[in-house]
C-alpha positions in Angstrom: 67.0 162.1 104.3 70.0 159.7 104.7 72.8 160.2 103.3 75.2 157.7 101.7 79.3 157.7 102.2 80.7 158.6 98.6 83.5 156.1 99.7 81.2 153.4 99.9 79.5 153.7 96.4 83.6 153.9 94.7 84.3 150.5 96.4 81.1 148.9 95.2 82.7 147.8 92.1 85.9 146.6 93.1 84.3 144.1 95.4 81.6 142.8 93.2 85.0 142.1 90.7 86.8 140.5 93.3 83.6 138.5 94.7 83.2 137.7 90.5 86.9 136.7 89.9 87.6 134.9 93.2 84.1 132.5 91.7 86.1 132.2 88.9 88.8 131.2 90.4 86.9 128.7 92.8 85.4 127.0 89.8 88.8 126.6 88.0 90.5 125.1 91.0 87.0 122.6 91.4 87.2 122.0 88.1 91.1 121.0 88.0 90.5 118.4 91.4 87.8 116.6 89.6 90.0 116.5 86.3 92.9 115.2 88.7 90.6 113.2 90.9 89.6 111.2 87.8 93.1 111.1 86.5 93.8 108.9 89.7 95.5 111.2 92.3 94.5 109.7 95.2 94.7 106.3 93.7 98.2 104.2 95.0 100.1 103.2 92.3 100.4 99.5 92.9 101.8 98.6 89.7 105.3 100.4 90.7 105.6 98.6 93.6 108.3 96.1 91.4 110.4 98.5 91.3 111.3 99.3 95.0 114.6 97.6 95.8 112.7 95.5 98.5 110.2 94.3 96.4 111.6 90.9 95.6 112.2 89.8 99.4 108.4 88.9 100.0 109.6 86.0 98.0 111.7 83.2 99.9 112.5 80.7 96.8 115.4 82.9 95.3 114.0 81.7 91.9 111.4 84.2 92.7 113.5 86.2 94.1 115.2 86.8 90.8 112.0 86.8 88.6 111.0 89.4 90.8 113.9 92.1 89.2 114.2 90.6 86.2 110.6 91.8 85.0 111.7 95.1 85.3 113.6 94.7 81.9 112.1 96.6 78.9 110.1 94.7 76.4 108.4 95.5 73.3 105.2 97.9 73.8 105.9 96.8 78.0 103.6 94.0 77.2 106.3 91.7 79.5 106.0 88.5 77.7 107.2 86.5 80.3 105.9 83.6 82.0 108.1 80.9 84.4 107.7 77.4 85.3 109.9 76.5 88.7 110.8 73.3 88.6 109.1 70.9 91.2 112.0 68.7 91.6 115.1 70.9 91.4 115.0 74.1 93.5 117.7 75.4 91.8 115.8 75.1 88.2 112.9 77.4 86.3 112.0 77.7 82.9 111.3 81.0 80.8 108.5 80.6 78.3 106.9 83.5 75.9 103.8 84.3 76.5 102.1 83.7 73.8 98.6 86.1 75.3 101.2 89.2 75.1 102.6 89.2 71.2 102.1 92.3 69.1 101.7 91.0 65.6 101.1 93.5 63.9 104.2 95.9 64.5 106.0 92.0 65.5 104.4 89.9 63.1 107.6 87.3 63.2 107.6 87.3 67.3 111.4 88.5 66.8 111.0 91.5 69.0 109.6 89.0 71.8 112.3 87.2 71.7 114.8 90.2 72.0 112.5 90.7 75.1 113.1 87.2 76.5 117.1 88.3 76.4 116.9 90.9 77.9 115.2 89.2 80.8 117.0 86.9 81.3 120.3 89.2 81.1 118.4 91.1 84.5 118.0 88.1 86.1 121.9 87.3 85.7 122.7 90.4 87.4 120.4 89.7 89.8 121.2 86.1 91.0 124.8 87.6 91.1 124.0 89.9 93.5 122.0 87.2 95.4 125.0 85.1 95.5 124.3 82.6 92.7 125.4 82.0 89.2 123.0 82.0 86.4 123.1 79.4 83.8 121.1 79.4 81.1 120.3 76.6 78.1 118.6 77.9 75.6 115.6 76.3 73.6 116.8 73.1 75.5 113.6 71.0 73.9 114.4 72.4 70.8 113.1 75.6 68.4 110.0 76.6 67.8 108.2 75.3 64.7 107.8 77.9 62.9 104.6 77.1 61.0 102.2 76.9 64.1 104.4 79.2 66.6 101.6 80.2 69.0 101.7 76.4 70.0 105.2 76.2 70.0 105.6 79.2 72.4 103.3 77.7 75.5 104.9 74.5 74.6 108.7 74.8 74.5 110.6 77.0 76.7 112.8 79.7 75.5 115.0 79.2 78.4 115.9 76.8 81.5 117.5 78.4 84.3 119.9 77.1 86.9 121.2 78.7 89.7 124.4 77.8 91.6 125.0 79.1 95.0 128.3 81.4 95.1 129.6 83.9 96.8 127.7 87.2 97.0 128.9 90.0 94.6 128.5 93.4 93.8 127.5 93.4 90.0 128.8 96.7 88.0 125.3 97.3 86.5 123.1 95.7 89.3 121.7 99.3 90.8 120.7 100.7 87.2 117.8 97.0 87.5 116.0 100.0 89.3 116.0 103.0 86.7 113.7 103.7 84.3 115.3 101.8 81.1 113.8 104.6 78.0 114.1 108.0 77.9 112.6 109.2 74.6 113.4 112.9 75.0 116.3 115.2 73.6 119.4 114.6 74.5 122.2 117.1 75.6 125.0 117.8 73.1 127.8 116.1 74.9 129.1 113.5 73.0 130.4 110.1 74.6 134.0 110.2 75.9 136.1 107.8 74.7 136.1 106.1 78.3 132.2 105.8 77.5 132.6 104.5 73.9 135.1 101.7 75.4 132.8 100.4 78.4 129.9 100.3 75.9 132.0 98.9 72.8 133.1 95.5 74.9 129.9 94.7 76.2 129.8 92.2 73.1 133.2 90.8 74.2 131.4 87.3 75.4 128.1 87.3 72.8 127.3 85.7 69.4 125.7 89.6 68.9 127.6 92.3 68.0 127.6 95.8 69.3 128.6 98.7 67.0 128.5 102.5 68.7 128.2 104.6 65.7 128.8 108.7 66.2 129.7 110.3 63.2 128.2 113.2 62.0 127.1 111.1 58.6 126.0 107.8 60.4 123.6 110.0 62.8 121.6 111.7 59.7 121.0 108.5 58.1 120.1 106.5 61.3 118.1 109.7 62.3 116.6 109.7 59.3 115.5 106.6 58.6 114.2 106.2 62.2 111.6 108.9 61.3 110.8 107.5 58.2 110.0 104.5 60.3 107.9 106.6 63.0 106.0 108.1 60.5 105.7 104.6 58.7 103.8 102.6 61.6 101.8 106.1 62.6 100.1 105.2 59.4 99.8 101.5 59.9 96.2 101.1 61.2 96.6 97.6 62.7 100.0 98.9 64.6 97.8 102.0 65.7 94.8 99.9 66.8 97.0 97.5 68.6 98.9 100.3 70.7 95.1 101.9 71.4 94.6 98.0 73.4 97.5 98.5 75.4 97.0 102.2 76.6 96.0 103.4 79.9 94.8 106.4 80.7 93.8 106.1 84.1 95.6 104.8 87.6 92.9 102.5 88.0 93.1 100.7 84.7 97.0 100.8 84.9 96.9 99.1 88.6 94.4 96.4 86.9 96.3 95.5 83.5 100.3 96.7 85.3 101.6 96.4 81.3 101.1 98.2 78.1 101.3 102.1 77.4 100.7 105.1 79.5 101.1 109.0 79.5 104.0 108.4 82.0 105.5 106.9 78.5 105.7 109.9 76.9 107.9 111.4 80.3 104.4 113.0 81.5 105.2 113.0 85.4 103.9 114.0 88.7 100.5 116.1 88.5 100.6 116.7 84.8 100.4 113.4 84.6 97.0 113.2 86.5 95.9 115.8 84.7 96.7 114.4 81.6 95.2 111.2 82.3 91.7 112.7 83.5 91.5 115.1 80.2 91.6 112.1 78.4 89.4 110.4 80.0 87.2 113.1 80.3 87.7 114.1 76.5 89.2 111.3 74.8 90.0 113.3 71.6 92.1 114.6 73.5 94.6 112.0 72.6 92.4 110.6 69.2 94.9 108.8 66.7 95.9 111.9 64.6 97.2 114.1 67.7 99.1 110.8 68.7 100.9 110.4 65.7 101.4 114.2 65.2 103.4 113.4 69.0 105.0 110.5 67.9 106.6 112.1 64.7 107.8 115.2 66.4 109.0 113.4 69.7 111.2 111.2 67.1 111.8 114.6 64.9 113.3 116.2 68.3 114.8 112.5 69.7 117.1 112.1 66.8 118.2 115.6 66.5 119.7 115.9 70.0 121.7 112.1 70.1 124.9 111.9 70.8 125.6 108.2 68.9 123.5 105.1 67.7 124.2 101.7 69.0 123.1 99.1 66.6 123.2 95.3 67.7 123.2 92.7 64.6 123.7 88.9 64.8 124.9 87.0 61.8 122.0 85.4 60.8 118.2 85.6 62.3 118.0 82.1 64.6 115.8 82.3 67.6 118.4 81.4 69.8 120.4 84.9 68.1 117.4 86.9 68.8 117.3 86.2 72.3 120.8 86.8 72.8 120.7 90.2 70.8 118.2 90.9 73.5 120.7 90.2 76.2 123.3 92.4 75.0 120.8 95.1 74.8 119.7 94.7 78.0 123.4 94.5 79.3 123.9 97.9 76.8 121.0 99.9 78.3 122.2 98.9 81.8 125.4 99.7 81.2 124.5 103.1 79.6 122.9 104.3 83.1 125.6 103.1 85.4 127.7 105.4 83.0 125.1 108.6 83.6 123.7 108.0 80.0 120.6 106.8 78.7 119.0 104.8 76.1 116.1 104.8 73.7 114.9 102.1 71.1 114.5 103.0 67.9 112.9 99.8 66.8 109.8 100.8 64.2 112.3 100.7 61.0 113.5 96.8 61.8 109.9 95.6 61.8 108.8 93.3 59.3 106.0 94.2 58.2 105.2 95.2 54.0 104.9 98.7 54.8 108.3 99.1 56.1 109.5 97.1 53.5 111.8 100.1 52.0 113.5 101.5 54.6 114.0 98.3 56.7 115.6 97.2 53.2 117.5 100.6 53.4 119.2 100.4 56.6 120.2 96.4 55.9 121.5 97.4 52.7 124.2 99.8 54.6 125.1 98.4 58.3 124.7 94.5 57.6 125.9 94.2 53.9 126.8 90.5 54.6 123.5 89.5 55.2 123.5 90.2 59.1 120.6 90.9 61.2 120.0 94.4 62.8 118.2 93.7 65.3 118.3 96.6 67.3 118.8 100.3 66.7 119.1 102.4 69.9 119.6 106.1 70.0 122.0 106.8 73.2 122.6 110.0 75.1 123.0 112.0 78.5 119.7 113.0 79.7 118.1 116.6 79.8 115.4 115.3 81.9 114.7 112.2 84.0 111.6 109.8 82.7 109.7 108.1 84.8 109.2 104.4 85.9 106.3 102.4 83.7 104.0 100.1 84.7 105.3 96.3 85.4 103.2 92.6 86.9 103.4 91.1 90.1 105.9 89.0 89.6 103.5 86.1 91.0 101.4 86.6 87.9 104.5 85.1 86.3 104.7 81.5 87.2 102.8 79.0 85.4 102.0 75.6 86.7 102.2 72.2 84.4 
């Protein structure tokens, strides 16, 4: 008769658990690669490549040169509106046109936002040709304005913009290494308010525009502005054609964002690193995931959480609404969120309530009727702060896909 160890039969069960739980584990830790494999972890992220401080010498023609860092200014929905024509005859000349494939009508149904966009390149691509050792001149709508009543042919037609560049002596712009940073952060801010050295450098960056810049920080200004900016968040969540037209622009995946290098992505949201990836493949993987009701739920309660932790509220008016203004209400906000990170601060739009659409009728009307009460233009409301975290760096074009030919 054999006889069997007693210690033999106690361990039994302990290693059929671990042999069972270490399974487990296995199929977890599969499971998770294949969710991040699909999310696009081993796939290079081409569409950052803009962003490296290198990027633009690939380029000889300094025209390109400065293209090349002025697409990494923001624009509305990152859908970089932008196209340039260099002039064949001049090679100190190019032209900035909208693109009139990249418009959002439905959250931009006037095309004003794309024209603050237009400023705001063009406002990098000053910095940048000073750094480069050439002055920027610009002549705006130089064949005239757009006609209003068929503007899609107006905007391939008529350029918002021509550029000239005149050699000079190399400089060291103030704001020319913040071209690099990510230009929206969208989460809380720290309670430290803006020093009075910070108000003043942002305060005289309208010193040389038609725009004006007003930094706003009271404790009364901040609920209104805070308020009204969720109204206008919850406002466009519930605006079908504003959600349908963000759901065009998304991209879940490294692969899709390498192929279309505009629009929205998790990354957006300050998803970073390998929650990003892991992110990206849920959605895939189960798109309700991120369905329209659990993105507007987000929305609201990053703008809920946004406006309760700002420190002030720039808001940029012009005195009327001209095309020309628009585009230089862009620059200054471009030169204003530049600005903000040179100073260690950061920026984030606030742009849903100024759309013109008929839904957004009342507090658009609201926000007029208090901060441009002589019939001004707000045409931008920005949220500013010093960071609690660091976002990351969206998606941007080859700056070759630019340039148009006639």
């Amino acid at each position: 008769m054999t006889t069997q160890h007693p210690g033999r039969r106690r361990h039994r069960p302990l290693r059929t658990i671990l042999i069972a739980g270490a399974s487990v584990v296995g199929v977890i830790a599969i499971g998770a690669v294949a969710v991040l494999t699909v999310g696009g972890l081993f796939v290079p992220a081409v569409y950052l490549q803009p962003w490296s401080t290198t990027y633009s010498q690939q380029f000889s023609d300094p025209r390109m040169q400065v293209v090349a860092q002025a697409l990494l200014a923001p624009s509305g929905h990152n859908m970089q509106p932008w196209l340039v024509r260099l002039d064949e005859s001049d090679p100190d000349e190019l032209s900035l046109y909208a693109d009139a494939d990249r418009l959002t009508p439905a959250v931009d149904p006037q095309g004003r936002q794309t024209m603050v966009t237009q400023g705001a390149f063009l406002a990098y691509l000053e910095i940048s040709a000073a750094h480069l050792g050439y002055t920027a001149t610009f002549d705006l709508f130089p064949e005239g304005s757009y006609d209003e009543s068929d503007l899609d042919r107006s905007m391939r037609e008529r350029p918002v913009a021509r550029i000239t560049l005149s050699q000079d002596a190399p400089s060291d712009p103030t704001d020319y290494e913040s071209l690099f940073l990510s230009d929206t952060n969208r989460a809380p801010y720290t309670a430290a308010p803006l020093t009075p050295a910070e108000t003043l450098s942002l305060d005289g960056l309208d010193a040389d525009s038609t725009a004006t810049l007003s930094i706003l920080a009271d404790r009364a200004d901040k609920a209104t502005l805070g308020d009204l900016a969720e109204q206008g968040t919850l406002i466009e969540t519930e605006y079908a054609a504003a959600t349908a037209e963000s759901n065009a622009v998304f991209h879940s995946t490294e692969q899709s964002k390498n192929e279309a290098r505009s629009g929205f992505a998790v990354e957006g949201q300050g998803t970073s690193g390998p929650m990003m990836y892991l992110l990206q493949g849920l959605i895939t993987i189960v798109p309700a995931v991120n369905d329209d009701a659990t993105a507007a739920r987000n929305a609201i309660a990053l703008t809920a959480d946004g406006v309760a932790n700002t420190a002030a509220y720039g808001l940029i008016e012009t005195a009327s609404n001209s095309r020309v203004e628009q585009v230089q209400a862009g620059m200054l906000y471009a030169q204003l969120s530049l600005r903000a990170r040179t100073l260690g601060l950061v920026v984030q739009p606030l742009s849903q309530v100024l759309q013109e659409y008929p839904s957004m009728a009342a507090p658009f009307e609201a926000i007029h009727e208090q901060y441009a009460p002589r019939g001004q233009t707000i045409q931008m409301l920005v949220r500013i702060g010093t960071p609690t975290t660091e976002f990351p760096l969206t998606m941007r074009r080859d700056a070759s896909s630019l340039v148009v030919t006639p």
